[in-house]
TORTORNU-571847 format. One record per residue (C-alpha): x, y, z; residue number from 1; residue in one letter. Coordinates in steps of 0.001 Angstrom, whole numbers. Example, Ala and Ser with C-alpha at 12.3 -4.5 7.8 and 13.67 -1.06 7.14 Angstrom:
BEGIN
@X = 12300 Y = -4500 Z = 7800 n = 1 res = A
@X = 13670 Y = -1060 Z = 7140 n = 2 res = S
REM end
This chain:
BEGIN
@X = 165076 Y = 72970 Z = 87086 n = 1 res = X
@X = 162422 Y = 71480 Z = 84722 n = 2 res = X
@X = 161431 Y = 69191 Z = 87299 n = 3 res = X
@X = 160723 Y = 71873 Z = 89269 n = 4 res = X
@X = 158428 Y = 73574 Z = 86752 n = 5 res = X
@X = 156691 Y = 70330 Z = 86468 n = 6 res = X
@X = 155671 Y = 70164 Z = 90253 n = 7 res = X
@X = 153929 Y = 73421 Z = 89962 n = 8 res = X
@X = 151521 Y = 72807 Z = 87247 n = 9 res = X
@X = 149567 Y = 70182 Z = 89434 n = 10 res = X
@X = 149717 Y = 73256 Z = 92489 n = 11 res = X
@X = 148004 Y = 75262 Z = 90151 n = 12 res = X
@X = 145765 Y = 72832 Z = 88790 n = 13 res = X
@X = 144318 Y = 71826 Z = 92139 n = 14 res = X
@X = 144291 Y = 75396 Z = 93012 n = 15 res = X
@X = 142075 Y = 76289 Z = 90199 n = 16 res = X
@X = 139726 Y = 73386 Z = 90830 n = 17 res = X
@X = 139396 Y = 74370 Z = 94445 n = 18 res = X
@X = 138851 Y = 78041 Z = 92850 n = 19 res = X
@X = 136272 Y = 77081 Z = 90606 n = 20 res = X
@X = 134483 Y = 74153 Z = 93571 n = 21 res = X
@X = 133996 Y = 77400 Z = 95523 n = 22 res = X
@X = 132877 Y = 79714 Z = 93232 n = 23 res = X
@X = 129960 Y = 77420 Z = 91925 n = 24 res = X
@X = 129422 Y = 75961 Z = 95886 n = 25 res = X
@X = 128633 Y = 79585 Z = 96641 n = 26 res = X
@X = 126527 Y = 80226 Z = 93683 n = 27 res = X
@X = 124474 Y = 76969 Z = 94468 n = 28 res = X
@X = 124192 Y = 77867 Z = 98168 n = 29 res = X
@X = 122973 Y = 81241 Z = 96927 n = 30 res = X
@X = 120385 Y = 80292 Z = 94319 n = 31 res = X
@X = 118798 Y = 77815 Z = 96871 n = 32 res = X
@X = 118742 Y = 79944 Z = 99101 n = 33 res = X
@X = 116925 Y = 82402 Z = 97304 n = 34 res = X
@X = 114839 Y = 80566 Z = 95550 n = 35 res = X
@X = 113399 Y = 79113 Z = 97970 n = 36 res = X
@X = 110363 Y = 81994 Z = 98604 n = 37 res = X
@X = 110191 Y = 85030 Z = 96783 n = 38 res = X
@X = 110913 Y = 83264 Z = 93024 n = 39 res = X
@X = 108601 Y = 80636 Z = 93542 n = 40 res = X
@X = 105151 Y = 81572 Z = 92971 n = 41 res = X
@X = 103393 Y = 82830 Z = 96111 n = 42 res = X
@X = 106599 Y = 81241 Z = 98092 n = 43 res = X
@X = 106499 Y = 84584 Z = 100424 n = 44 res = X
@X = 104122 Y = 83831 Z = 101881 n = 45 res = X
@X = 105482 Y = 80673 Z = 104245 n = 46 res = X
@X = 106894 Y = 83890 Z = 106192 n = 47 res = X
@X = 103672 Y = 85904 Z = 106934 n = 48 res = X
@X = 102778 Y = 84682 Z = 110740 n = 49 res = X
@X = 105091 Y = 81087 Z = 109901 n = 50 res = X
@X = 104759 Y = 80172 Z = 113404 n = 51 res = X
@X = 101081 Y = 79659 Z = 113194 n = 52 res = X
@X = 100823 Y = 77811 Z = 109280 n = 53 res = X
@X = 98760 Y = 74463 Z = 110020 n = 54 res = X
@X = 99233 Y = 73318 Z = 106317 n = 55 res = X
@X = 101322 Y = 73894 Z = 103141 n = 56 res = X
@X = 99994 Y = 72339 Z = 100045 n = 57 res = X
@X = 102288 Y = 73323 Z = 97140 n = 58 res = X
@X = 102904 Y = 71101 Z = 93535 n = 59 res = X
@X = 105124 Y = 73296 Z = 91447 n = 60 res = X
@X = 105507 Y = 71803 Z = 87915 n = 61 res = X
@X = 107328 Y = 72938 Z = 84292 n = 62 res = X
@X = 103942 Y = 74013 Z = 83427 n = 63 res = X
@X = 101709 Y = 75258 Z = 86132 n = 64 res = X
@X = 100752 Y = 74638 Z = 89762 n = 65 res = X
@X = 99347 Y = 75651 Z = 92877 n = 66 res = X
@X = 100047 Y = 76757 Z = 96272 n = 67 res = X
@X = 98192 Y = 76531 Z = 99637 n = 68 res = X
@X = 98106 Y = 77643 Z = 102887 n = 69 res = X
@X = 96395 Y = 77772 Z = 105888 n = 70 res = X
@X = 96626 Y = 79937 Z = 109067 n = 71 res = X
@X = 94740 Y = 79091 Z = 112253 n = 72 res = X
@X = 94840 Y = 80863 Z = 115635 n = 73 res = X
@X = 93097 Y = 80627 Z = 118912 n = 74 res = X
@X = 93158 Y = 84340 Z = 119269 n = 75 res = X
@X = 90951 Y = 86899 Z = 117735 n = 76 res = X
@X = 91359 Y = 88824 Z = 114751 n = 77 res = X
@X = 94973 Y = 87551 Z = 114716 n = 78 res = X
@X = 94861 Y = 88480 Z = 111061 n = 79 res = X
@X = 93524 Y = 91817 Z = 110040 n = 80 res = X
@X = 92677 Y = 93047 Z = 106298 n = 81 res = X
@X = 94937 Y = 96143 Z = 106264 n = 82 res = X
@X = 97996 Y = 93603 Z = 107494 n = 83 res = X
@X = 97220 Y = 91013 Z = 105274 n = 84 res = X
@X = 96668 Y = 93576 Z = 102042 n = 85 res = X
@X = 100176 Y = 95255 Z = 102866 n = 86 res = X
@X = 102056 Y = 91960 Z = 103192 n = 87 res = X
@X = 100726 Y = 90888 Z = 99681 n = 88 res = X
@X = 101179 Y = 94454 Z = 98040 n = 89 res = X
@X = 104912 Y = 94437 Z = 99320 n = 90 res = X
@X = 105063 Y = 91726 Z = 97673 n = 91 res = X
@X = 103570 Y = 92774 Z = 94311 n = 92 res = X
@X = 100463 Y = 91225 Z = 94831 n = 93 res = X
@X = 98157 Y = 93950 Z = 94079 n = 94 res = X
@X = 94441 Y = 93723 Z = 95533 n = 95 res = X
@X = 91700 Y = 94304 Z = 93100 n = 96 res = X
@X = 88522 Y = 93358 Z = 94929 n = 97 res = X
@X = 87668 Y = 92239 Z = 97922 n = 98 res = X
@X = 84145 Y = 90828 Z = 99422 n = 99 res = X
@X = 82403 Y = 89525 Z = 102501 n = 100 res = X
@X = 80230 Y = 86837 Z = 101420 n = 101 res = X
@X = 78773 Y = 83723 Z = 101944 n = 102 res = X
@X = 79763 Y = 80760 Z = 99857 n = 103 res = X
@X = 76012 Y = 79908 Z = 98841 n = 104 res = X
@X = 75570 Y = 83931 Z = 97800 n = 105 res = X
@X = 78620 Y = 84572 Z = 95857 n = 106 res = X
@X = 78242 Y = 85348 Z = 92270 n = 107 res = X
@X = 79472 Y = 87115 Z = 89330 n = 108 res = X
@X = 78276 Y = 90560 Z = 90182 n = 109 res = X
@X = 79226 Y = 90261 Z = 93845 n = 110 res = X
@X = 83141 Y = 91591 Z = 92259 n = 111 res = X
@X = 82963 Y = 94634 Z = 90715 n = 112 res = X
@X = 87052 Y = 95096 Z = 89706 n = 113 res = X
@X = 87724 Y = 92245 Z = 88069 n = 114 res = X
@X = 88935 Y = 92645 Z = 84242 n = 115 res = X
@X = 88527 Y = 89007 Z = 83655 n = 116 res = X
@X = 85233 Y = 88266 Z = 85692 n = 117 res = X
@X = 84327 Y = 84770 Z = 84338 n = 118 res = X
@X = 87572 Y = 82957 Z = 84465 n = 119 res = X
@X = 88957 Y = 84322 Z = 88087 n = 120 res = X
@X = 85388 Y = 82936 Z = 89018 n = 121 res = X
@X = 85370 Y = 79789 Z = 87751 n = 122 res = X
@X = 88853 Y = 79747 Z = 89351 n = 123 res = X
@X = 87355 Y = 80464 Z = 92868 n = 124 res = X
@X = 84134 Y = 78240 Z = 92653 n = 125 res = X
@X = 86314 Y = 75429 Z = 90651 n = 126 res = X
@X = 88968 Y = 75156 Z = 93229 n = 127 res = X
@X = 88884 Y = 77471 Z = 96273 n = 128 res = X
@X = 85056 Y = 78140 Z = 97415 n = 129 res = X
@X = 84275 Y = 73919 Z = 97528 n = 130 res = X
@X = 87246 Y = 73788 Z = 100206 n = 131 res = X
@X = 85310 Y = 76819 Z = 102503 n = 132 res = X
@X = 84319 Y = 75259 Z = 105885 n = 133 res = X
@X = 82418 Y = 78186 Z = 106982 n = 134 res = X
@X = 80142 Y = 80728 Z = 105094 n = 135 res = X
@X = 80978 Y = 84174 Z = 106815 n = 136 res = X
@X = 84192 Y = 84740 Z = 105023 n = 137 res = X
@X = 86216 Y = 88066 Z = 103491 n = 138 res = X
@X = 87888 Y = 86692 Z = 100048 n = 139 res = X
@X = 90298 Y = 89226 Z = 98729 n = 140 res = X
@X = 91625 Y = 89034 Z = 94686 n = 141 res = X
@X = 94832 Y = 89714 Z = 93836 n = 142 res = X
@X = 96998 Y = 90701 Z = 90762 n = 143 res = X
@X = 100319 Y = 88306 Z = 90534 n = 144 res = X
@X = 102732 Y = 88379 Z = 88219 n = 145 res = X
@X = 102028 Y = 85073 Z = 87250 n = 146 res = X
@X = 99860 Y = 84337 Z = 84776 n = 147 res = X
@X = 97418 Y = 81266 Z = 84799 n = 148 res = X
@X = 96177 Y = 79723 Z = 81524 n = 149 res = X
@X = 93302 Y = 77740 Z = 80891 n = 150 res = X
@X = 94180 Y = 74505 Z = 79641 n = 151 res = X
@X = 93566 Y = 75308 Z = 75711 n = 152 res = X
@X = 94480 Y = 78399 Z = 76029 n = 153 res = X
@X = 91292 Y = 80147 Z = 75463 n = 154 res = X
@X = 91663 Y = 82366 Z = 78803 n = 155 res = X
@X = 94312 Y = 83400 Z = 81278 n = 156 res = X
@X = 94453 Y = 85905 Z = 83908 n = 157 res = X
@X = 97113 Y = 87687 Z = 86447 n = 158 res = X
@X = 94445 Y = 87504 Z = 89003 n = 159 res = X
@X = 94393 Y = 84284 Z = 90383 n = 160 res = X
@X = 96011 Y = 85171 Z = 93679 n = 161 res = X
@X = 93060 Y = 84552 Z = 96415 n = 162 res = X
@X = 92891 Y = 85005 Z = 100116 n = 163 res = X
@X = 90196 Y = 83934 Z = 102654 n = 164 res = X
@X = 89933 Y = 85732 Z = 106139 n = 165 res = X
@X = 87028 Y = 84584 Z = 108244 n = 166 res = X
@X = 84907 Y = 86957 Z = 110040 n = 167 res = X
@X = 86872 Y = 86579 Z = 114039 n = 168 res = X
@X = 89994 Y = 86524 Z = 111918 n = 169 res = X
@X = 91424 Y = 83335 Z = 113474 n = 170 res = X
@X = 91767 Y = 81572 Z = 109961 n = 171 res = X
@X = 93430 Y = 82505 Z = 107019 n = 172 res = X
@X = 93901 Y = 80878 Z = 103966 n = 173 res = X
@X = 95624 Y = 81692 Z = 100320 n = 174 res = X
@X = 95202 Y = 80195 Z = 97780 n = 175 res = X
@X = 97642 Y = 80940 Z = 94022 n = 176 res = X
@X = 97208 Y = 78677 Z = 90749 n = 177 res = X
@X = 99784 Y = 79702 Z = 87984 n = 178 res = X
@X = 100681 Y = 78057 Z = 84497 n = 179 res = X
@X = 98143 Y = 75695 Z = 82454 n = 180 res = X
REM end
């Protein structure tokens, strides 16, 4: 009889590994699979129009990064303001200004919303208005809820979620920095 007792312990040991294997395989397969859009910043949007993306530029570090995108159709005004504005607000991005403009005209006045006015535009004419192909453009400024930092930490802002419609609406591009 004790030898008996002694061939069950392993049964249960490899039971309870198998137990526990499955348990964390289906945690793992649920974290990655989740994380893969909504908790990364900006990742939601790789699902607004994702059949028409042309590129995805994204470097996600410890400390910071940036993520963009760009939309292209042949069609007109495949991308409308009151589409694009819900999409973001569903997905707490909250719009706080938005401007047609030309990249040579733009200046600080031009947004009138904007709580932190000189760092969200050195933001767009440091890194988004220099990679603007055309001049007739819509930008539109968003709160996040990720906060960007100037390296130092002398400034930071929630609003450093930016999109760029063009006038016929064929191409849209958005642009997020987060971090330092």
């Amino acid at each position: 009889m004790g030898n008996i007792k002694r061939l069950n312990v392993p049964n249960i040991q490899t039971a309870l590994k198998r137990t526990i294997i499955i348990i964390l395989t289906i945690f793992s397969l649920t974290v990655l699979v989740t994380s893969c859009n909504k908790t990364t910043p900006a990742g939601f949007w790789t699902d607004f129009h994702k059949d028409i993306i042309l590129t995805k530029n994204s470097d996600q570090g410890p400390w910071g990064g940036h993520r963009e995108i760009k939309w292209k159709s042949e069609a007109y005004n495949t991308f409308s303001d009151k589409e694009l504005i819900e999409f973001a607000d569903k997905n707490d991005w909250k719009l706080l200004d938005s401007i047609s403009f030309s990249a040579d005209t733009l200046t600080k006045k031009s947004f009138s919303k904007l709580k932190n006015d000189d760092y969200s535009l050195d933001i767009l004419n440091d890194s988004i208005l220099p990679k603007l192909k055309t001049n007739d453009n819509r930008i539109f400024i968003f709160k996040t809820t990720w906060l960007t930092v100037e390296p130092g930490n002398t400034r930071e802002t929630f609003e450093n979620g930016f999109a760029v419609l063009n006038a016929d609406g064929t191409e849209l591009k958005v642009y997020h920095l987060w971090g330092e």
